[in-house]
PAFIVEX-126318 format. One record per atom (N, C-alpha, C): atom name; residue number from 1; residue in one letter; x, y, z. Coordinates in pm, 1 decimal, decimal comma. Layout:
// PAFIVEX-126318
<node name="CA" resi="NUM" resn="A" x="X" y="Y" z="Z"/>
...
This chain:
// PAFIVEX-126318
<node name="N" resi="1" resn="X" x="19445,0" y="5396,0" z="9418,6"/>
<node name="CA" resi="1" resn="X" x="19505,9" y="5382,7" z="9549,5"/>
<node name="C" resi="1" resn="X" x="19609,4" y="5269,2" z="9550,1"/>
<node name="N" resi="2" resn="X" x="19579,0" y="5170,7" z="9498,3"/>
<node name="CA" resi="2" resn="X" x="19657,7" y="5058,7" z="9454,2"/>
<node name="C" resi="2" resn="X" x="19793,7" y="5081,7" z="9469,7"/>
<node name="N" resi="3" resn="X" x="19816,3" y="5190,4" z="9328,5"/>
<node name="CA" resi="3" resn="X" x="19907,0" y="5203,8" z="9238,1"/>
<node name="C" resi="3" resn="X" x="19993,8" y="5243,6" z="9314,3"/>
<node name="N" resi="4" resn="X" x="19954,6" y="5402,3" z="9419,7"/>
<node name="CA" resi="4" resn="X" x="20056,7" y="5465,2" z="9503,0"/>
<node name="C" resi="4" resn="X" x="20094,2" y="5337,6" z="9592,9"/>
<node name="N" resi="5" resn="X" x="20087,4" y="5243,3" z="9628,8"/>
<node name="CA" resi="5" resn="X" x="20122,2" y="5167,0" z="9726,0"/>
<node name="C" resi="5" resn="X" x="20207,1" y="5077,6" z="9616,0"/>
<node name="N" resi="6" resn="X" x="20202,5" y="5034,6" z="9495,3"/>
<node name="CA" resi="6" resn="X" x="20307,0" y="4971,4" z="9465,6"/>
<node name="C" resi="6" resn="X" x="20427,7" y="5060,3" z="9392,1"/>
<node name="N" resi="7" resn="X" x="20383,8" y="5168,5" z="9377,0"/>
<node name="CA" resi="7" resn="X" x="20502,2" y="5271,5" z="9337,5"/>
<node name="C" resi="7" resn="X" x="20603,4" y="5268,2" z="9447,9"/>
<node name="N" resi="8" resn="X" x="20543,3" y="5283,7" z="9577,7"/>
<node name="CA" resi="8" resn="X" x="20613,1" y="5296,7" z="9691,1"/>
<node name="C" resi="8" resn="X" x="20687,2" y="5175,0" z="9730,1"/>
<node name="N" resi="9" resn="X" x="20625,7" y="5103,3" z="9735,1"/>
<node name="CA" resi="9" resn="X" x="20706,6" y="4942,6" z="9756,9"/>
<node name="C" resi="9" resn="X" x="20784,0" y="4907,2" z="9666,0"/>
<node name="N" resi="10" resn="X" x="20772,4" y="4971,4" z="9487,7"/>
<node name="CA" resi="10" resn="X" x="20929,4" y="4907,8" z="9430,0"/>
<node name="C" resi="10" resn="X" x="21021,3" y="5019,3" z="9396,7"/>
<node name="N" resi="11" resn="X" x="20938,3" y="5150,7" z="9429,0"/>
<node name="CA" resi="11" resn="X" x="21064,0" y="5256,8" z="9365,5"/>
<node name="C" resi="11" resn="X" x="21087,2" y="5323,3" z="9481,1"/>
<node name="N" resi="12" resn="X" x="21018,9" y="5353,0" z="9586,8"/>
<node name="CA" resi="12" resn="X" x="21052,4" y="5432,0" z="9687,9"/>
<node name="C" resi="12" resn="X" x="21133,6" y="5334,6" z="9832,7"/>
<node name="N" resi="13" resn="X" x="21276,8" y="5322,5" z="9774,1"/>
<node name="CA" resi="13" resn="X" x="21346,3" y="5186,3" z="9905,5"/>
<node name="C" resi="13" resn="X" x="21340,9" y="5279,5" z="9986,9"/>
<node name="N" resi="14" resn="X" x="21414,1" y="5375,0" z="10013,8"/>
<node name="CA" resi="14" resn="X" x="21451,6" y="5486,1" z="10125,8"/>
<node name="C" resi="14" resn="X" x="21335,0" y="5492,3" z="10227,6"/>
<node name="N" resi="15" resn="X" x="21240,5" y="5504,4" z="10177,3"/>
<node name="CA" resi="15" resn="X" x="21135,2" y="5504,2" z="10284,5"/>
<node name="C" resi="15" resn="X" x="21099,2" y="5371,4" z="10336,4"/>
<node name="N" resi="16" resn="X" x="21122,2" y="5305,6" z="10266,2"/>
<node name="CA" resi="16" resn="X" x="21054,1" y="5199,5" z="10299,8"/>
<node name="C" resi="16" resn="X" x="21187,6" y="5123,8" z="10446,6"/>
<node name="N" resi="17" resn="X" x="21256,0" y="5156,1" z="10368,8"/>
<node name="CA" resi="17" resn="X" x="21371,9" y="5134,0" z="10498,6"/>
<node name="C" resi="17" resn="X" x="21358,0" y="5204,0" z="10634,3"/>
<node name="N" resi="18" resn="X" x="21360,0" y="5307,6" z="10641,1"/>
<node name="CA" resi="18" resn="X" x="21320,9" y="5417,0" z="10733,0"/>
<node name="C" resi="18" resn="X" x="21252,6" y="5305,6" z="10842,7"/>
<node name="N" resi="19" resn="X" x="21119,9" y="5268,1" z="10735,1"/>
<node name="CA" resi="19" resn="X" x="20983,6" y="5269,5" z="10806,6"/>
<node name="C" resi="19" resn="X" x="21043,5" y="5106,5" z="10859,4"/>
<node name="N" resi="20" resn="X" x="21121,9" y="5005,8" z="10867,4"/>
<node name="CA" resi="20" resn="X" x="21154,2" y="4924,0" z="10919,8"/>
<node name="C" resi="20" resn="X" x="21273,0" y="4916,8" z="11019,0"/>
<node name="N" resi="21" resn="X" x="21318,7" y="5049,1" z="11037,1"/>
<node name="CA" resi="21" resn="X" x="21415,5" y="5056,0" z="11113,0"/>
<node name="C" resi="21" resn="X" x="21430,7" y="5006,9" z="11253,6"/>
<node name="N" resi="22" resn="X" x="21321,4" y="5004,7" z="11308,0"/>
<node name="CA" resi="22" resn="X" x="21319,2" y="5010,6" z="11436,4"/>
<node name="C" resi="22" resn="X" x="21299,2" y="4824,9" z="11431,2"/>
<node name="N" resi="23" resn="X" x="21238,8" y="4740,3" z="11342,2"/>
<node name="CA" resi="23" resn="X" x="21275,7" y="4604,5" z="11344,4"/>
<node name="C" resi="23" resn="X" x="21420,5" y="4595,4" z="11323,9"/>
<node name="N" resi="24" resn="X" x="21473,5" y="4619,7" z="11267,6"/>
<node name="CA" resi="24" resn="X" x="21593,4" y="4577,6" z="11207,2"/>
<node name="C" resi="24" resn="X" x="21684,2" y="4632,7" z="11346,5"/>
<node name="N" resi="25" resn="X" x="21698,2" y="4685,6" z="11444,3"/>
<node name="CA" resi="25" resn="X" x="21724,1" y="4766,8" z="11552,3"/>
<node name="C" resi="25" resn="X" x="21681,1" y="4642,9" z="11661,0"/>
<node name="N" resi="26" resn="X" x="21577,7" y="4641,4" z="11696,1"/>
<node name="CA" resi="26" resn="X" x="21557,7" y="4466,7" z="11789,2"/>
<node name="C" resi="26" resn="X" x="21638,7" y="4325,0" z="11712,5"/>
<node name="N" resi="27" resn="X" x="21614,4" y="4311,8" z="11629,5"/>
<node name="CA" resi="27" resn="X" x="21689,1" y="4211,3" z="11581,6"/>
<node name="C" resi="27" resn="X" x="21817,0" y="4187,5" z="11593,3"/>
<node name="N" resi="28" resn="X" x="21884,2" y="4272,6" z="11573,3"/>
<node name="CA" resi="28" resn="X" x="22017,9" y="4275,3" z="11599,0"/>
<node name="C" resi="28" resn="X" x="22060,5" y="4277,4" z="11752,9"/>
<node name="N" resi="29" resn="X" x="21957,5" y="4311,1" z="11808,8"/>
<node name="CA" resi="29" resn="X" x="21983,1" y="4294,2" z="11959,3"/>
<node name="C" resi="29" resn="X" x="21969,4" y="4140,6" z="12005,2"/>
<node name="N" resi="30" resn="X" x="21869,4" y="4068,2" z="11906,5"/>
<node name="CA" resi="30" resn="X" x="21827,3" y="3937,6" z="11972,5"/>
<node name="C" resi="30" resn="X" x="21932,9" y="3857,5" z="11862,2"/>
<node name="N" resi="31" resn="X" x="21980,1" y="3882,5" z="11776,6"/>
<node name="CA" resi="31" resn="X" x="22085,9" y="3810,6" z="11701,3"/>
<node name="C" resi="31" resn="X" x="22174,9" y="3817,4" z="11789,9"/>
<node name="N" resi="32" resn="X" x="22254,8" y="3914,9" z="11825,5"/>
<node name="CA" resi="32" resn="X" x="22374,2" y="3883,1" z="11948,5"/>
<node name="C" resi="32" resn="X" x="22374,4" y="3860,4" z="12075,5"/>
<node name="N" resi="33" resn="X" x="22229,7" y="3876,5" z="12157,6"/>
<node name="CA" resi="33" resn="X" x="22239,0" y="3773,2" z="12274,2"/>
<node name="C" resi="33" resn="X" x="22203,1" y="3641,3" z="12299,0"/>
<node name="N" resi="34" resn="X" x="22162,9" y="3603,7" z="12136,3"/>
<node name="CA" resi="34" resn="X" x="22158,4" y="3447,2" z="12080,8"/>
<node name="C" resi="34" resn="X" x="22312,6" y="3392,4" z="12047,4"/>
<node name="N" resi="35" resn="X" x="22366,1" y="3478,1" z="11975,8"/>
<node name="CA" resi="35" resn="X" x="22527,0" y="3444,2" z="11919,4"/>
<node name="C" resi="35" resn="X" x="22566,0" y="3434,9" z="12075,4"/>
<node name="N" resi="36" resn="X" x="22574,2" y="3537,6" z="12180,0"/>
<node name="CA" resi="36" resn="X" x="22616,8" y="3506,9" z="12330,4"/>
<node name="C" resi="36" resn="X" x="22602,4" y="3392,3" z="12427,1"/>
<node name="N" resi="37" resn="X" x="22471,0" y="3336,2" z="12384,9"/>
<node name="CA" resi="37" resn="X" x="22425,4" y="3238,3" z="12470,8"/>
<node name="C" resi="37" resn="X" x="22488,7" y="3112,7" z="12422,5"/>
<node name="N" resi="38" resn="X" x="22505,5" y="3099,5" z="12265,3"/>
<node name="CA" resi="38" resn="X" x="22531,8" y="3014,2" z="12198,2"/>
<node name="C" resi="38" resn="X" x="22697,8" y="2976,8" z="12259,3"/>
<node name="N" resi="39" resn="X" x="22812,5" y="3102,0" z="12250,7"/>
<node name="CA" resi="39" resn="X" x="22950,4" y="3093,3" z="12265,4"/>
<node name="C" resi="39" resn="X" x="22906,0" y="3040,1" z="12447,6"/>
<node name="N" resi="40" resn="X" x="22815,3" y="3081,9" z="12514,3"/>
<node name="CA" resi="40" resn="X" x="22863,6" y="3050,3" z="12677,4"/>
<node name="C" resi="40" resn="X" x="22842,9" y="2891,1" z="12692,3"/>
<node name="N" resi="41" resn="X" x="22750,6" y="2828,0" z="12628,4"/>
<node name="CA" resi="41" resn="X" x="22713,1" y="2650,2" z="12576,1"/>
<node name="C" resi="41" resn="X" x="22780,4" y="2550,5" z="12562,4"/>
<node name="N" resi="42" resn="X" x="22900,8" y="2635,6" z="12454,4"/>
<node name="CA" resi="42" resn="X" x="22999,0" y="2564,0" z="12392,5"/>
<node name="C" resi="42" resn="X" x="23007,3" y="2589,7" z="12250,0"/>
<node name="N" resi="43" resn="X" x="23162,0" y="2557,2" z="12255,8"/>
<node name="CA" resi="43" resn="X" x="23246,8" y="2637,2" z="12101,8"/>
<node name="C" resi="43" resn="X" x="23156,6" y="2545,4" z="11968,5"/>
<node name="N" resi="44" resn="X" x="23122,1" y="2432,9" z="12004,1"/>
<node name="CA" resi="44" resn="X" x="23074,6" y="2388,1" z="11853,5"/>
<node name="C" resi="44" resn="X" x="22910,0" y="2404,4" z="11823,4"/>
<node name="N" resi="45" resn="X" x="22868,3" y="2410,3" z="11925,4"/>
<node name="CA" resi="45" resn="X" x="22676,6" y="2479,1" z="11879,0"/>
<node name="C" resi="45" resn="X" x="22701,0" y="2617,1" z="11861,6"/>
<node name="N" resi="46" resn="X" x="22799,9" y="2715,0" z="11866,3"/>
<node name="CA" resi="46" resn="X" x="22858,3" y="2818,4" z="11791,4"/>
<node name="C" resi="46" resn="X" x="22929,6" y="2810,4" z="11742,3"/>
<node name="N" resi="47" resn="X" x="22975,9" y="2703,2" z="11648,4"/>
<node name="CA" resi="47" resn="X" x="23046,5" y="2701,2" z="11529,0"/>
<node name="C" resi="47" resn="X" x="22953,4" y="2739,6" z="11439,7"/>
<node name="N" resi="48" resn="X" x="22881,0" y="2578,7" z="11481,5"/>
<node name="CA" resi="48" resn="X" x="22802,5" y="2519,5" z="11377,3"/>
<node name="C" resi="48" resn="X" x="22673,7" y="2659,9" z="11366,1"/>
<node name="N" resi="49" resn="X" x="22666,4" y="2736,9" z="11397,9"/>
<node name="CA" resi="49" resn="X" x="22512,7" y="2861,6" z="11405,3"/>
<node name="C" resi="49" resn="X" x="22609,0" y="2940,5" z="11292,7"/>
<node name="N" resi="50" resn="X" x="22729,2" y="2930,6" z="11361,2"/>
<node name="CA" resi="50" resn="X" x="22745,0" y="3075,8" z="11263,4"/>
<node name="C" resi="50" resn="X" x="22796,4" y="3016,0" z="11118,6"/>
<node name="N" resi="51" resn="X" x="22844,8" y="2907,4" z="11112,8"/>
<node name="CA" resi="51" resn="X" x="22866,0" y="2861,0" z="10952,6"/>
<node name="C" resi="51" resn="X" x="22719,5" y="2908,3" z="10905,7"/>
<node name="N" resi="52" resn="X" x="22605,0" y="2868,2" z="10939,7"/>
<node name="CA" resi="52" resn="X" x="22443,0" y="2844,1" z="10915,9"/>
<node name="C" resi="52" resn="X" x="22411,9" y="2987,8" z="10887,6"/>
<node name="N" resi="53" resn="X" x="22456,6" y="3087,2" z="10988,1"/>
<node name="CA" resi="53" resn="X" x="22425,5" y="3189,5" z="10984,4"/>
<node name="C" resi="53" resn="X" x="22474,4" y="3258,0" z="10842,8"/>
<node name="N" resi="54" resn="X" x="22620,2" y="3274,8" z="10810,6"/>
<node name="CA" resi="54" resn="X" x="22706,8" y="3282,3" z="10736,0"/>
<node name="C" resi="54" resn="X" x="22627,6" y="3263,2" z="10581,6"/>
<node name="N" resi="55" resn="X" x="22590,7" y="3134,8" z="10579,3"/>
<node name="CA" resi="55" resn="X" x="22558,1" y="3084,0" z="10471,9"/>
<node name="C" resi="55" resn="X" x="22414,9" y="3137,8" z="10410,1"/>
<node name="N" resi="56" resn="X" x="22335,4" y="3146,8" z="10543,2"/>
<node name="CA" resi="56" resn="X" x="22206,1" y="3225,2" z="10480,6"/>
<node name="C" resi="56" resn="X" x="22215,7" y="3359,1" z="10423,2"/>
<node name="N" resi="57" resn="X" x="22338,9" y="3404,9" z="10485,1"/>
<node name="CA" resi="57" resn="X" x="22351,2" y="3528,9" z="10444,8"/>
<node name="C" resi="57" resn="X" x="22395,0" y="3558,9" z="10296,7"/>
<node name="N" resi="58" resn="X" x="22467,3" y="3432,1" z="10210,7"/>
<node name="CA" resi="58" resn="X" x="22465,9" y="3424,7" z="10103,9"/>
<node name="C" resi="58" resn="X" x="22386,6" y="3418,3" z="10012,2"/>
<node name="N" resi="59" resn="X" x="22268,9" y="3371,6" z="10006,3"/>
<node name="CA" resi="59" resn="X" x="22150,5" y="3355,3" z="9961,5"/>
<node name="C" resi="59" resn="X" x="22096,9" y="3436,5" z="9898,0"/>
């Protein structure tokens, strides 16, 4: 039983994506009415997020 569960977790991405879709779908909702709140604050606590942001994304 193991096995089918790590077959699935390193060879089967497609599904495994699927099956997180609907996170990845909220998130992006709460990423841009964070980026929103951030620009209504002021221009440099949304500078400074999205350099941060930017950068994690390099990683």
């Amino acid at each position: 039983m193991m096995f089918f569960f790590l077959v699935l977790a390193f060879f089967d991405l497609s599904s495994l994506r699927t099956h997180f879709w609907p996170l990845t779908l909220s998130f992006g909702k709460f990423w841009r009415a964070w980026q929103k709140s951030l620009r209504e604050r002021g221009g440099r606590a949304f500078a400074e997020a999205s350099a941060y942001a930017r950068e994690a994304m390099t990683l």
